[in-house]
LUMMAR-375504 format. One record per residue: residue in one letter; x, y, z of N, C-alpha, C in turn. Coordinates in steps of 0.001 Angstrom, whole numbers, plus 500000, padded with zeros to 6 digits. Layout:
BEGIN
AXYZXYZXYZ ...
//
This chain:
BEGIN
X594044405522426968592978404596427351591643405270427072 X590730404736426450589290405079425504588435404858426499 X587426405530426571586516405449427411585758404313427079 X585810403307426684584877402164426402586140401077426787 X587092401611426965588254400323427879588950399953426417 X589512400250425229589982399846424726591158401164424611 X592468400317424407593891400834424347594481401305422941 X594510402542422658595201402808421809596730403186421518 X597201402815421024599169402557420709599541403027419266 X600157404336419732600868404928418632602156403845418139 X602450403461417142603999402506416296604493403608416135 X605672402516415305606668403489414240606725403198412789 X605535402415412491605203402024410917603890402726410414 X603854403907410557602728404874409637601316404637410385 X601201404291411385599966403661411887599755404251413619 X598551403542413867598040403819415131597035402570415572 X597367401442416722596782400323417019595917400403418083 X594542399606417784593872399357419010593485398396419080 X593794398495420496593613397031421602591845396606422130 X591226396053422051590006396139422179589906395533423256 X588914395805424277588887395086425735588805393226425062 X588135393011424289588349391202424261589555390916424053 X590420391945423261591730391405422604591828391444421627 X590667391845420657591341391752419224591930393532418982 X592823393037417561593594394375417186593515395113415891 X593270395814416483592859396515414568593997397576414514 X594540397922413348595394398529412902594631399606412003 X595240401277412210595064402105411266596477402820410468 X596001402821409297597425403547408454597251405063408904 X597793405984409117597824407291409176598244407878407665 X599547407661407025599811408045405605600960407400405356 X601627407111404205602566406981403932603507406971404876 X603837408560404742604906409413405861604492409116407026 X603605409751407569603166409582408671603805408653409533 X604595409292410919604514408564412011604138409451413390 X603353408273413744602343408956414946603733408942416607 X603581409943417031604373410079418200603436409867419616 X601920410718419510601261410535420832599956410526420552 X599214410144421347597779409877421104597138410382422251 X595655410808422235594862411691423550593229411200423081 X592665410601423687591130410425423827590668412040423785 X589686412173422780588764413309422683587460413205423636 X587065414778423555585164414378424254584189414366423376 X584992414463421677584233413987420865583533412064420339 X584615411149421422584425409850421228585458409312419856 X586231410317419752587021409898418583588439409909419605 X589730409644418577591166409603419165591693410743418251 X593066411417419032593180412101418083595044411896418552 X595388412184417699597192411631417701597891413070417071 X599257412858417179600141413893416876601432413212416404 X601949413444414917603318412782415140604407413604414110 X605051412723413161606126413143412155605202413990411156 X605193415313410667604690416097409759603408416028409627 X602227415089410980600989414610410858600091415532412270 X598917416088412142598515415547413420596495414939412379 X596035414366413766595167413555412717594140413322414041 X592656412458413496591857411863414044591258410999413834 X590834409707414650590127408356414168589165408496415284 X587846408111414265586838408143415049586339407035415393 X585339406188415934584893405146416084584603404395415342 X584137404409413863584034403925413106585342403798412295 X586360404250412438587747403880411884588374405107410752 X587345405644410634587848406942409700589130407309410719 X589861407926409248591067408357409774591138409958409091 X591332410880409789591821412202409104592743413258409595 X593753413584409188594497413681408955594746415486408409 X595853416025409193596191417700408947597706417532409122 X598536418834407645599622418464407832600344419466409154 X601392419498409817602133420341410640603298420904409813 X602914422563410087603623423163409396605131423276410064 X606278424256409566607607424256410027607853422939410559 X608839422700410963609500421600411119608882420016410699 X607414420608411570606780419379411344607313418381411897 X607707418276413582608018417484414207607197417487415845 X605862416616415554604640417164416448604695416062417446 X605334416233418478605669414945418935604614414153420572 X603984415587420616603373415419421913601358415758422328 X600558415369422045599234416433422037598448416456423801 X597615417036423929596435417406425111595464417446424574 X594233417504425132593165417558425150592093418918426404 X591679419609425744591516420641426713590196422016426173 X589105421076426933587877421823426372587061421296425402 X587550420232425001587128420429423529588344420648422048 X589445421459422624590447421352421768591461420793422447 X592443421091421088593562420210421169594758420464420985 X595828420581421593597046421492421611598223420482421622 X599223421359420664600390419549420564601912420488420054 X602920420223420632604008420690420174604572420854418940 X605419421305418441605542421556417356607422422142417238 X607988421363417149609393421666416922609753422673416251 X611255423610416546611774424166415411612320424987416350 X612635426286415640613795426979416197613206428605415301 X612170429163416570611824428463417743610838427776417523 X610264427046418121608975425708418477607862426944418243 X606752425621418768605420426409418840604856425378419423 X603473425960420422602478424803420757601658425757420113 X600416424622419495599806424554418454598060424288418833 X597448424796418654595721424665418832595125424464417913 X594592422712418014593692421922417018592582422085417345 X591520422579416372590500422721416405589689421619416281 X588473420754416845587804420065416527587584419635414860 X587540420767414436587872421107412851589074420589411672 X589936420468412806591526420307412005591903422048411490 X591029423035412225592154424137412317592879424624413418 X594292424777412995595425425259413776595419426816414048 X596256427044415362596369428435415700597765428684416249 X598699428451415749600442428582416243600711429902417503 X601370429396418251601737430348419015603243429646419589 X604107430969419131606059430715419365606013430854420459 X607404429940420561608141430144421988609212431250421864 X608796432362421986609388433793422115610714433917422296 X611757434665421885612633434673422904613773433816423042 X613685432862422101614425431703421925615043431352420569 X615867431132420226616784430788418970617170429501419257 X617781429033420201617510427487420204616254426626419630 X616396425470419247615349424845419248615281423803420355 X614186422822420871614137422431421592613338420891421538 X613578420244422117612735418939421572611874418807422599 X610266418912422076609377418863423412608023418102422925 X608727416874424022608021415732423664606987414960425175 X606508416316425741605559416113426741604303417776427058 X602921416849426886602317418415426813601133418111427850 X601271418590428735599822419028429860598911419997429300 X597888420312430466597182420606430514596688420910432408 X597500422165432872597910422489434103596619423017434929 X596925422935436583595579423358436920595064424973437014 X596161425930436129595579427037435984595475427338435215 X594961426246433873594284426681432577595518426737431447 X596502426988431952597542426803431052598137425802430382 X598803425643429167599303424412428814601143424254429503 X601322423233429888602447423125430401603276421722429666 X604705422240429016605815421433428547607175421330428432 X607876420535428335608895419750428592609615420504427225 X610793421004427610612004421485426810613302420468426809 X613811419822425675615126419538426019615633420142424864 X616780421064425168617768421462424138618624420999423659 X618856421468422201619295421226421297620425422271421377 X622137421703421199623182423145420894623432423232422612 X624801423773422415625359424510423624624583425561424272 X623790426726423714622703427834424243621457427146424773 X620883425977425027619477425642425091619647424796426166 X619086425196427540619615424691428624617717423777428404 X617734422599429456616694421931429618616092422903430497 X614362422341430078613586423218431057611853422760431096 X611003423455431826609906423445431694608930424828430757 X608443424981430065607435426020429487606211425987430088 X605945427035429900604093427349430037603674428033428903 X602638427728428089601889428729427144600658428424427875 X599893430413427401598723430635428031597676430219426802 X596479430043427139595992429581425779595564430960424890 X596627432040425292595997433397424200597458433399423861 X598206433129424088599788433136423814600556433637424492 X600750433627425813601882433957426673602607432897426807 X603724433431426696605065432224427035606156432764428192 X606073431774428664607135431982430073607792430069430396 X609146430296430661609814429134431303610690428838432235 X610768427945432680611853427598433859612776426634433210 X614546427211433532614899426593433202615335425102434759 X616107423828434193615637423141435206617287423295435620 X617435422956437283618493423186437798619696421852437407 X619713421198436617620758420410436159620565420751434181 X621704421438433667621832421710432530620921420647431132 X621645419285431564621300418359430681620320417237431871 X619657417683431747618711416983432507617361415827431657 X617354416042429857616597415652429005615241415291429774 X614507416365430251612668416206430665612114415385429102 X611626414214429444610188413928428443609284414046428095 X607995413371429450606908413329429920606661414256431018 X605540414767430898604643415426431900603294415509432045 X602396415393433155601455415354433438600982415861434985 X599865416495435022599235417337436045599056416260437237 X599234416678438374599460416096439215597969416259440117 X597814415649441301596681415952442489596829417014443111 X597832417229443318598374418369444196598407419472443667 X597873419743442044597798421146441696598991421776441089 X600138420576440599600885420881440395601267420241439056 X602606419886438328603000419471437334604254418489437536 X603984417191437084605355416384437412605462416175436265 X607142415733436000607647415377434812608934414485435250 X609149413485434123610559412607433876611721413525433511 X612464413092434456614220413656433791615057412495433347 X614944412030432132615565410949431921617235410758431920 X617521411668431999619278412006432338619655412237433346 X618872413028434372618819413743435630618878412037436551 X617861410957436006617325409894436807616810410028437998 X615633410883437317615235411564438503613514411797437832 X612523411935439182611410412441438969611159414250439410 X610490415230438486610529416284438955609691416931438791 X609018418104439945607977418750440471607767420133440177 X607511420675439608607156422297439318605908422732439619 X605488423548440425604188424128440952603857425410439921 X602675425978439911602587427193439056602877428265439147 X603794428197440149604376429499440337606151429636439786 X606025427919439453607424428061438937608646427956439545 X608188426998440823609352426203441836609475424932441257 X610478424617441401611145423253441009611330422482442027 X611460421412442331611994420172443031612605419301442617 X613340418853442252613779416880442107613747415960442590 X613740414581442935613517413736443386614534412383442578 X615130412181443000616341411470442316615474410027442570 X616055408857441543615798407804441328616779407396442007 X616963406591443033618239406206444054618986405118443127 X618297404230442298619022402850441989619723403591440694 X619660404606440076619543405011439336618563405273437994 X617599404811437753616640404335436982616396405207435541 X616135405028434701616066406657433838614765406881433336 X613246407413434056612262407342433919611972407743432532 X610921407462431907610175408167430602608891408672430535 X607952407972430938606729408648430767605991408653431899 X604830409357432306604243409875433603602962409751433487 X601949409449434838600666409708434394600148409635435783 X598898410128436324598382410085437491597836408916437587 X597873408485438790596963407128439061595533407405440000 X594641406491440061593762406610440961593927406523442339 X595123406232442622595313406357444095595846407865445019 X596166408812444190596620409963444309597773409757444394 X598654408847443664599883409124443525600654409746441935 X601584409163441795602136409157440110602748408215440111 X602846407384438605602777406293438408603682406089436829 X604881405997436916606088406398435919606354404871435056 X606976404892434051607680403900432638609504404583433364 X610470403381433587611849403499433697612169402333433507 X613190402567432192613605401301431754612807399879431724 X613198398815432350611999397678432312611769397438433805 X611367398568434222610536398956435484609180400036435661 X607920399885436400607378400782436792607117401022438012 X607125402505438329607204403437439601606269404067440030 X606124403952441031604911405350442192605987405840442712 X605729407309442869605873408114443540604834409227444136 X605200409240445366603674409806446033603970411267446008 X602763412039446621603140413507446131603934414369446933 X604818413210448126605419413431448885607029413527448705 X607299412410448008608667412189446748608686410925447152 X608412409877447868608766408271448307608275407856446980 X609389406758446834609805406133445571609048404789445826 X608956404141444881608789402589444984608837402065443739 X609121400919442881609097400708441768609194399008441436 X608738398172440497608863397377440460609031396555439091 X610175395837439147610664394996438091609544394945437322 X609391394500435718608305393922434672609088393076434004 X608851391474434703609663390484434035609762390291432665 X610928390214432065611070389968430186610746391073429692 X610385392023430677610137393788429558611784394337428977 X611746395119427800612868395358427085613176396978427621 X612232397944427230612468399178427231611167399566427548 X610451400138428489609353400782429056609157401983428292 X608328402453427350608057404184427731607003404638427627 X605571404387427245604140404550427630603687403804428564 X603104404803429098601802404338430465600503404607430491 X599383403989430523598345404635430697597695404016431833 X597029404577432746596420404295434171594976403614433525 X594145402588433737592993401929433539592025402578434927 X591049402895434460589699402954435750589772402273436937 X590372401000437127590508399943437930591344399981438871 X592357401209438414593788401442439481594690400784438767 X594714399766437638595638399253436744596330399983435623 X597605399730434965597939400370434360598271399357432929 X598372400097431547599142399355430193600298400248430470 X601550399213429517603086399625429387602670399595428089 X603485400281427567604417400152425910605434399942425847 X606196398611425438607820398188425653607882398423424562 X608954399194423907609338399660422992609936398515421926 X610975397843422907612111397112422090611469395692421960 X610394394814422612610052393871422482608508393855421423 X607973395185421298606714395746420874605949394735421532 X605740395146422471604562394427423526603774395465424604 X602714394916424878601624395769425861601745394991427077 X602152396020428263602266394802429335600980395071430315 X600481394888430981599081394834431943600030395007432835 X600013395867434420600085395897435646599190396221436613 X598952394933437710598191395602438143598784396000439824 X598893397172440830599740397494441453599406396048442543 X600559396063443552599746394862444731599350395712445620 X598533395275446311597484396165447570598365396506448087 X597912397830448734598426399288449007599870399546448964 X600214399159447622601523399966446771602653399063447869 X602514397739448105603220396937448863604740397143447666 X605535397537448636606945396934448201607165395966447110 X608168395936446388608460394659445775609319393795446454 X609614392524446001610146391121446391611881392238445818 X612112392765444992613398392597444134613359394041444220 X614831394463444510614446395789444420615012396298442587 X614216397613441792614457397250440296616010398659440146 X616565397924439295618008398519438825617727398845437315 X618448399470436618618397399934435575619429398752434665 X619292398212433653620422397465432665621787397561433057 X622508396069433353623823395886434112624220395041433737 X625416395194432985626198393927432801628255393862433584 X627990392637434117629441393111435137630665391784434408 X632203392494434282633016391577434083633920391851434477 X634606390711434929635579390295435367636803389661435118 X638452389836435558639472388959435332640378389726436600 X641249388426437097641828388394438599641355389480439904 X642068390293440185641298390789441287640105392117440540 X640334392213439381639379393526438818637899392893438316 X637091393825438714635734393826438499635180394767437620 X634390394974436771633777396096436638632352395904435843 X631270397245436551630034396783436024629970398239435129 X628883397608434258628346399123433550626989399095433281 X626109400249433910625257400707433770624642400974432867 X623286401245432253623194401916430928621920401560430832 X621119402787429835619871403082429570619952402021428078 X619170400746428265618909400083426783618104400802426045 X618536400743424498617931401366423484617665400493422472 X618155399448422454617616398504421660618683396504421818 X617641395707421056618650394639421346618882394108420287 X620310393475419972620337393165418828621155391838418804 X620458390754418705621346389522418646620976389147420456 X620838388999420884620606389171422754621630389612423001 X622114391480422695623187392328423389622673393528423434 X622449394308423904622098395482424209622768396580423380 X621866397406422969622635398580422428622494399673423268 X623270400808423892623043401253424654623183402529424822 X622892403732425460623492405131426081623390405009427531 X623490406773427863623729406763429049624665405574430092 X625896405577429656626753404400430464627468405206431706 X627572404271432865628033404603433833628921403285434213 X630256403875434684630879402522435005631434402456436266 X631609401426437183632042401304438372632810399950437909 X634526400490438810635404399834438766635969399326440177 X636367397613440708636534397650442204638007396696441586 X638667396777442828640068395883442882639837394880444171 X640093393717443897640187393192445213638689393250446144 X638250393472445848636595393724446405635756394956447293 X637045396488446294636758397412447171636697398670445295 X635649399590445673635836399703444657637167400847444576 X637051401328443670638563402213443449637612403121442592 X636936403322441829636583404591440528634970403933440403 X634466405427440100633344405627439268633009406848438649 X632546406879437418632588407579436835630971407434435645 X630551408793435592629057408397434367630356409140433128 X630067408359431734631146408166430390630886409325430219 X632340410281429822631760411541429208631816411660427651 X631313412435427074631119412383425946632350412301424675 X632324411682423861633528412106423268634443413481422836 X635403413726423524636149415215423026636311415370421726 X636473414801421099636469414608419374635348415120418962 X634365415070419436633137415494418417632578416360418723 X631302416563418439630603417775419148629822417570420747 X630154418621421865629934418112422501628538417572423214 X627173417995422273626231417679422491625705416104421761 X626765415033421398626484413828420550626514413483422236 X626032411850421764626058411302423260626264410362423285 X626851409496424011627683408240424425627004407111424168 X627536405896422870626350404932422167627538403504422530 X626924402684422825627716401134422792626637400281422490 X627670399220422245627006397660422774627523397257423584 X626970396273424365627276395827425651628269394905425555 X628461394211424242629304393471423734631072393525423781 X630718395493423639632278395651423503632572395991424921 X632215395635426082632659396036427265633195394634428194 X634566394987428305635472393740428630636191394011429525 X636770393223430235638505393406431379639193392564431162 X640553392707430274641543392247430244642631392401430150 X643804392131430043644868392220429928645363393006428527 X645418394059428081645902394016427112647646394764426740 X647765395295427741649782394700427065650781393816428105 X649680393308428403650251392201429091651669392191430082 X650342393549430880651820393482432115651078392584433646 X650047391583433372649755391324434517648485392051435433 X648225393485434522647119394218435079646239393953434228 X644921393772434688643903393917433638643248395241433151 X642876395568432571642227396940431815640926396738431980 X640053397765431681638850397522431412638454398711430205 X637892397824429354637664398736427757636083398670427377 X635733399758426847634846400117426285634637400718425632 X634003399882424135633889400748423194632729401652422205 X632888402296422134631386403704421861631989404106420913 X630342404863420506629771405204419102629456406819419852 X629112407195418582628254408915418597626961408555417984 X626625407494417533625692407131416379625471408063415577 X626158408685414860625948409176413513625468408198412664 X625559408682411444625668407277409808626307406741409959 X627896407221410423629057406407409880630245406713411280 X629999407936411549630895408148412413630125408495413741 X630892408387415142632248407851415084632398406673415820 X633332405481416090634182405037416746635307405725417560 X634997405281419139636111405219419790636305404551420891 X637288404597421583637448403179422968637613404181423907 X637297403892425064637575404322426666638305403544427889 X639794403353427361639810402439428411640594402842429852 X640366401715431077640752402307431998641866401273432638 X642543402157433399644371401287433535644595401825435196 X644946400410435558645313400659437382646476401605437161 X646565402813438009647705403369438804647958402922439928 X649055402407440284649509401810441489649645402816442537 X650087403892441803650814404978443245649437405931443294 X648130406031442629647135406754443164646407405472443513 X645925404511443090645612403341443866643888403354443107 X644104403577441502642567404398441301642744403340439960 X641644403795439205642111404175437514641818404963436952 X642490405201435862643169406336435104642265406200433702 X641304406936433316640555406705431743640971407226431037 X641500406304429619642074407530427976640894407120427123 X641385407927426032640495407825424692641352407671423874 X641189406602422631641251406526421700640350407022420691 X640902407903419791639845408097418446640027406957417278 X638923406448416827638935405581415418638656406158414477 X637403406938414445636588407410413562635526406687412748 X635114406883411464634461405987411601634186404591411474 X632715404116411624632275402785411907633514401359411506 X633869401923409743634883400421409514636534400628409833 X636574401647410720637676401633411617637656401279412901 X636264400888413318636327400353414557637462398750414588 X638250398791415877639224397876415887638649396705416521 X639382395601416206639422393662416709640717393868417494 X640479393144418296641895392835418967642514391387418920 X643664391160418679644477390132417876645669390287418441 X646080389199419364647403389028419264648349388687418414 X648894389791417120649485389090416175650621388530415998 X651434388913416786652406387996417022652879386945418033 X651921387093418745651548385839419967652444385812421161 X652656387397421833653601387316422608652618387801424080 X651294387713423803650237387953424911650032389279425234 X650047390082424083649904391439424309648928391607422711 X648206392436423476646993392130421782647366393354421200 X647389393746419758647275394582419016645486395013418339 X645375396507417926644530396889417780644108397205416209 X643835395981415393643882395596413942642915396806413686 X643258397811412940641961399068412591642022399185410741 X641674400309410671641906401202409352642681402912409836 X643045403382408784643581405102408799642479405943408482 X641216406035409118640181406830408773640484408361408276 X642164408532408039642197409955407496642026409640405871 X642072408905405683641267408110404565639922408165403581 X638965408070404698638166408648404210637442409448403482 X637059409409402421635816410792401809636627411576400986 X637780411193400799639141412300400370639133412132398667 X638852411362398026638757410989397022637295409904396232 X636235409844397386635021409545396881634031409561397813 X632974408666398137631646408613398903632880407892400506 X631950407753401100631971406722402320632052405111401383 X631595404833400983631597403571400715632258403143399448 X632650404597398639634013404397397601635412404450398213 X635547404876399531636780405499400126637071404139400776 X638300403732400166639122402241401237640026402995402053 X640361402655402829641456402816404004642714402101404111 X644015401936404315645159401323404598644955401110405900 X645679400065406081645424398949407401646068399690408548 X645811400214410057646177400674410546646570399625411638 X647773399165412534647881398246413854648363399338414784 X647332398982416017647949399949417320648188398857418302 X649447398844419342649555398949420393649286399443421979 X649103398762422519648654399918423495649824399528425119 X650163400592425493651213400186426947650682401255428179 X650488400900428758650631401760429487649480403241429715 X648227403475428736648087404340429096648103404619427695 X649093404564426932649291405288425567648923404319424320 X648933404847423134648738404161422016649990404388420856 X650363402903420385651546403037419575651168402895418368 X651449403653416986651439403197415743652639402165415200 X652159400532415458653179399779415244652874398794414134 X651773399777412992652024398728411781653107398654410818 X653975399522410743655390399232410333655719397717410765 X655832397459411687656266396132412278655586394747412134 X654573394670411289653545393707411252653560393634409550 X654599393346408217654588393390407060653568392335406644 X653635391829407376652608390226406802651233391159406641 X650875391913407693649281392128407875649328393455406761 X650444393953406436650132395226405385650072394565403832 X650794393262403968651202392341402955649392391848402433 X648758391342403418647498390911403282646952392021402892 X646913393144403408645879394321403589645798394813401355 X647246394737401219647609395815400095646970394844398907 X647267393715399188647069392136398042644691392474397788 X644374392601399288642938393049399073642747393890398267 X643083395170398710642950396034397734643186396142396524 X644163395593395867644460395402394199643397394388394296 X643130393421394274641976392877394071640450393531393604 X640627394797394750639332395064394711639491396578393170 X641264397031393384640954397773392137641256397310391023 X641604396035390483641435395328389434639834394774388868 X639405394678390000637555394684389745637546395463389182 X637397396856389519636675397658389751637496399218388066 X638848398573387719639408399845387122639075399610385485 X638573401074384651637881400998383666636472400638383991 X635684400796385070634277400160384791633388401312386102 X634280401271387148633986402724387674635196403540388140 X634508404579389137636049405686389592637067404825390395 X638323404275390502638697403805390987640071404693392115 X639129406563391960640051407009392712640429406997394296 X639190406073394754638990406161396104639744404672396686 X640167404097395896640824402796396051642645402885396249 X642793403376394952644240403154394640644876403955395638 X644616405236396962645347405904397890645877404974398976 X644583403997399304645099403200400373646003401749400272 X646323401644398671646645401022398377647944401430398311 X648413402768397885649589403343397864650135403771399233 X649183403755400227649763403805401313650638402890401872 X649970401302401911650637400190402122652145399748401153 X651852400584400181653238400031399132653873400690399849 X653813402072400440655652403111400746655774402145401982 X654709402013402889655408401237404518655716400145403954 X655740399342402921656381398189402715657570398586401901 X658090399758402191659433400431400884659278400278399609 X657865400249398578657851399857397596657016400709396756 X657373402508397343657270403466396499657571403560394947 X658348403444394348658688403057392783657003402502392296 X656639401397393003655811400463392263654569401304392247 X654458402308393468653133403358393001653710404227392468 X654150404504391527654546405354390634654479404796389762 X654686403658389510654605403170387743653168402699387929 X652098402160388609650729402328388460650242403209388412 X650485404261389126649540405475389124649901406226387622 X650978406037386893651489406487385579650738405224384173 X650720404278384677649361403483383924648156403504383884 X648011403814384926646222404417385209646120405320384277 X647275406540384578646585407688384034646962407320382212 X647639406622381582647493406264380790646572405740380069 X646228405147380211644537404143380279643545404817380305 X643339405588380922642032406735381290641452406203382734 X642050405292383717641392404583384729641189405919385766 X641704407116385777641938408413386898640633409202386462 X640432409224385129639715410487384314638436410392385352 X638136411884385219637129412528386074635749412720384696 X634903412372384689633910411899383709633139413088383590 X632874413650384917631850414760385210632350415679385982 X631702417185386505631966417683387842631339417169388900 X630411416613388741629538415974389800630379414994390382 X631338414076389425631903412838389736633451413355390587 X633230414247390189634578414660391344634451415975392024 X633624416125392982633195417331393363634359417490394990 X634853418581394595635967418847395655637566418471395759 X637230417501394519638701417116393650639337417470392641 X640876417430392486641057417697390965640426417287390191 X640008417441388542639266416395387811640360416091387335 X641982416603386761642443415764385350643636414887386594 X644004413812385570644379412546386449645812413409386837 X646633414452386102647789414518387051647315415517388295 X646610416122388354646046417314389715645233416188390804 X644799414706390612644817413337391288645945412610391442 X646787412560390814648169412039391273648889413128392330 X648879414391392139649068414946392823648822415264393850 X647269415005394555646802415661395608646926413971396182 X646900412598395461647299411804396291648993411938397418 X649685412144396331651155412495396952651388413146398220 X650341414316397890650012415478399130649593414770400784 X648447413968400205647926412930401231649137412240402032 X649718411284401005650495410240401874651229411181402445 X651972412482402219653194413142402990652244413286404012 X651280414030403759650511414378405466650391414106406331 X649843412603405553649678411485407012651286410665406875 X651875410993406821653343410218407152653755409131406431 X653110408464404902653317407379404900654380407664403679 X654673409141402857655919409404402424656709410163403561 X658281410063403281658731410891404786659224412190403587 X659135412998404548659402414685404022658474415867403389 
//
C-alpha cells in the first residue's frame, strides 16, 4: 500500500499492477522473463519489487528498472530499511541480498548450510536486523526462522515442528517477529532472543501472509479467510464470501485491509467490524463431505486452484464416522513410492464412498498426485475392520498420470474393476508421449489388489485392436518402437505369442525398428534385433511371457 492510497499487486504474467484510489488500473511489464514475487513501497516515492531472476523499480511516473539476481535467481521476498533494500535470494546456500537505491547488490550467505531453502518472507526486526522464513528443501533442511545482521552475521532457529513450511513474516508491536506456518496451521512468535511460540489455528486454517494492523494486533490471509490475532495468541477470523485462495494482505491507514485471491485474481477490501467483533460463521478451511449407508467421510484441504468448479488440492486431511460416531482420522501421508519430501496433490473430484467389491461395506477412496509432469498417480483407500471397529488405509501405486484408473463394473456383477495401464511401460523404448502401455484391470477385495486382466479378453481385445491402429499410422513415417511392446503385451495374455513374432520379424524386415540416429535411441539398442530382444526381456519381467 503507496503512500498516496494506491495498491500495488505483484501477477504471474511478467508484470506488476496498480490499483489507483478512484479505481483505475494500470499495468507494468517488468521483462519478458520476469515474474515479480513481492513488492515494498520505498522512501524514495517509487515501488520496488523482487521476483523470478528480477529485482526492479517503478517510479511514479511509470519507469520501470530493472537488476538481474544472481545464483539461483529465485528472489522471492524484499524489505525496505533505511533507505535500502534487502530481498532473499535462493540456492544452496541462499543469500539475503542489499539493494542499493542504485540497483547495487551486496550478497551475504547463509553460512553453514548445504541445504537450500525456500524463503519467501523478509522483515525488518526491532533490533536492526533482517529477519526470515526458511522452508527446506531435502531430508537435512529442517524449517526455521533466520536472522542476518546488516554486516553479515547469520544465525537461526530451527522451528519446533520439522515440516512446518513458514511463509510470511512481519515485525510485530511487541518487539517481536510473527510469522505463518502454513503446514503447522498455525500462527508463530519468535522474540530476538530466539524463543519460539506457536499458536495453532483451532479450525484448522492454513495461514499465508502477515502484516500488522493499526489496532496493535496481527492481521493474517488463510485460505478464503482473514484473521487477527492479538499479541496475546486469541484468534478470531472471518469468512470472505466467494474468495478462492487468500495470500496477500496489506493493512490501509484507515484500519482496513486489501486481499490478493490468488485463484479468482481479485482484490478484496475488508474492513474489520468494530472492535474486532466476532463473526456470524465461524471460518473452516475447504471441505467437501460424502456419503453412502451408515459411512460418512469429510476431507479437508488447502485449495490450490479450481478447475471446472472442483478444487485442486494439498494438504488433505480426512475424517471418517460410522453410524454417526467417528471411527478414524488421519492428515494423508505422503506417498511411500516416491520421494519423501513430494507432497500430497488431488482433486476433490476423486474423493468418494462406495462400495467397491461389493461386500455391503462402503470404502472411502481417494485419489492423489505428487504433481510432477507426469508422475505420479495413486489411490488411498480406506476399508471398515469389523473386529478393530476403525479403518484400515492401503495404497495403491499407478504411476503415471495416463495410468490413473476409471472404475467400471465390467462385468456387471456390482463389484467395480480398476480399468488402468502397466506404467512399467513407460519411457522404456521412447519419450513419455511415444511410450503406449498395455491395458492393465485391477480388482480390489478386501484390502488387497488383484491383477485380473487375464479374465476380461474383450477389454485386452479392445485395448490391442487400438494400438495396431495407432502403429499402422504411425510405421515407416516415425519410431514405432514405443508402440509395438504394449501391443505385444496384449497378444501373449490373449495366447497369441506366434503372431508377435511374425510382426516383429516384418518390421524388422521393412526397416520399421531401424534406429536412424544415436540421439533417436538413446539408452536403447539401435539395430532392430538388440530391440527385438530387449523387448522379449521386458515382457518376461513383467510376466506377460511365463519363464
Amino acid at each position: 500500500m503507496a503512500d498516496d492510497g494506491s495498491l500495488w499487486i505483484t501477477d504471474e504474467y511478467h508484470g506488476v499492477t496498480r490499483l489507483e484510489p478512484d479505481g483505475r488500473v494500470r499495468e507494468y511489464t517488468i521483462s519478458e522473463d520476469g515474474v515479480a514475487a513481492d513488492i515494498v513501497d520505498g522512501a524514495d516515492g517509487a515501488v520496488w519489487f523482487a521476483g523470478i531472476e528480477t529485482v526492479g523499480r517503478i517510479d511514479r511516473t511509470g519507469k520501470v528498472e530493472t537488476w538481474r539476481v544472481d545464483g539461483f535467481g529465485l528472489a522471492r521476498a524484499i524489505t525496505a530499511v533505511d533507505g535500502t533494500f534487502w530481498f532473499t535470494n535462493e540456492g544452496a546456500p541462499g543469500r539475503i541480498e542489499r539493494l542499493s537505491a542504485a540497483g547495487a547488490t551486496t550478497g551475504f550467505s547463509v553460512t553453514g548450510v548445504r541445504a537450500s531453502f525456500a524463503m519467501t518472507g523478509i522483515a525488518a526486526g526491532p533490533d536492526g536486523a533482517l529477519w526470515f522464513t526458511q522452508r527446506g528443501y531435502g531430508r537435512d533442511a529442517p524449517d526455521g526462522i533466520g536472522r542476518m545482521t546488516t554486516d553479515g552475521r547469520y544465525s537461526s532457529w530451527p522451528l519446533p515442528r520439522r515440516r512446518a513450511a513458514p511463509i510470511r513474516i512481519t515485525a510485530g508491536p511487541d518487539g517481536a517477529l510473527w510469522f505463518t506456518q502454513q503446514d503447522a496451521h498455525a500462527i508463530g512468535h519468535i522474540t530476538t532472543t530466539g524463543a519460539i511460540t506457536g499458536f495453532p489455528l483451532r479450525t484448522g486454517l492454513s495461514p499465508y501472509d502477515i502484516t500488522a494492523g493499526t489496532d496493535g494486533a496481527l492481521w493474517f490471509t488463510a485460505d478464503d479467510c482473514i484473521g487477527r490475532i492479538t499479541t496475546s495468541g486469541h484468534v478470531t477470523s472471518w469468512p470472505v464470501r466467494n474468495a478462492g485462495r487468500l495470500i496477500g494482505i496489506a493493512a490501509a491507514s484507515d484500519g482496513s485491509f486489501w486481499l490478493a485471491d490468488e485463484i479468482t485474481s481479485t482484490v478484496w477490501h475488508f474492513t474489520p467490524p468494530k472492535e474486532a467483533a466476532s463473526p456470524a460463521a465461524t471460518c473452516y478451511p475447504p471441505a467437501v463431505t460424502r456419503e453412502a449407508g451408515s459411512t460418512q467421510a469429510t476431507l479437508v484441504y488447502r485449495r490450490l486452484d479450481r478447475f471446472n468448479h472442483v478444487d485442486w488440492f494439498t494438504d488433505a486431511r480426512v475424517r471418517i464416522s460410522r453410524g454417526g460416531r467417528e471411527l478414524f482420522s488421519e492428515v494423508v501421508p505422503r506417498n511411500p513410492r516416491g520421494e519423501p519430501e513430494y507432497g500430497v496433490f488431488g482433486s476433490a473430484g476423486g474423493f468418494a464412498v462406495r462400495d467397491i467389491d461389493g461386500d455391503g461395506e462402503p470404502e472411502v477412496m481417494l485419489e492423489l498426485n505428487w504433481n510432477g509432469t507426469h508422475c505420479c498417480d495413486w489411490s488411498r483407500i480406506y476399508r471398515y475392520d469389523a473386529s478393530r471397529n476403525t479403518y484400515v488405509p492401503g495404497n495403491h501405486f499407478w504411476g503415471n498420470g495416463s495410468a490413473a484408473p476409471k472404475l467400471k463394473d465390467l462385468d456387471r456383477d456390482g463389484r467395480s474393476e480398476f480399468l488402468s495401464q502397466d506404467d512399467r511401460f513407460a519411457y522404456d523404448f521412447d519419450g513419455y508421449a511415444g511410450s503406449v502401455r498395455p491395458i492393465q484391470i485391477w480388482a480390489y477385495d478386501r484390502g488387497v489388489f488383484h491383477d485380473v486382466t487375464r479374465s476380461h479378453p474383450d477389454q485386452i481385445r479392445r485395448d490391442t485392436a487400438e494400438i495396431w491402429r495407432l502403429y499402422l499410422k504411425y510405421r515407416g513415417k516415425r519410431s514405432v518402437r514405443g508402440i509395438l511392446p504394449a501391443w505385444a503385451a496384449d497378444q501373449y495374455m490373449l495366447g497369441r505369442g506366434d503372431v508377435v513374432d511374425r510382426v516383429l520379424d516384418e518390421a524388422r524386415t521393412r526397416g520399421y525398428l531401424d534406429c536412424t540416429s544415436a540421439e533417436a535411441c538413446v539408452g536403447e539398442p539401435r539395430s532392430a534385433d538388440g530391440y527385438i530382444g530387449a523387448v522379449k526381456r521386458l515382457l518376461r519381467k513383467t510376466g506377460y511371457i511365463a519363464g
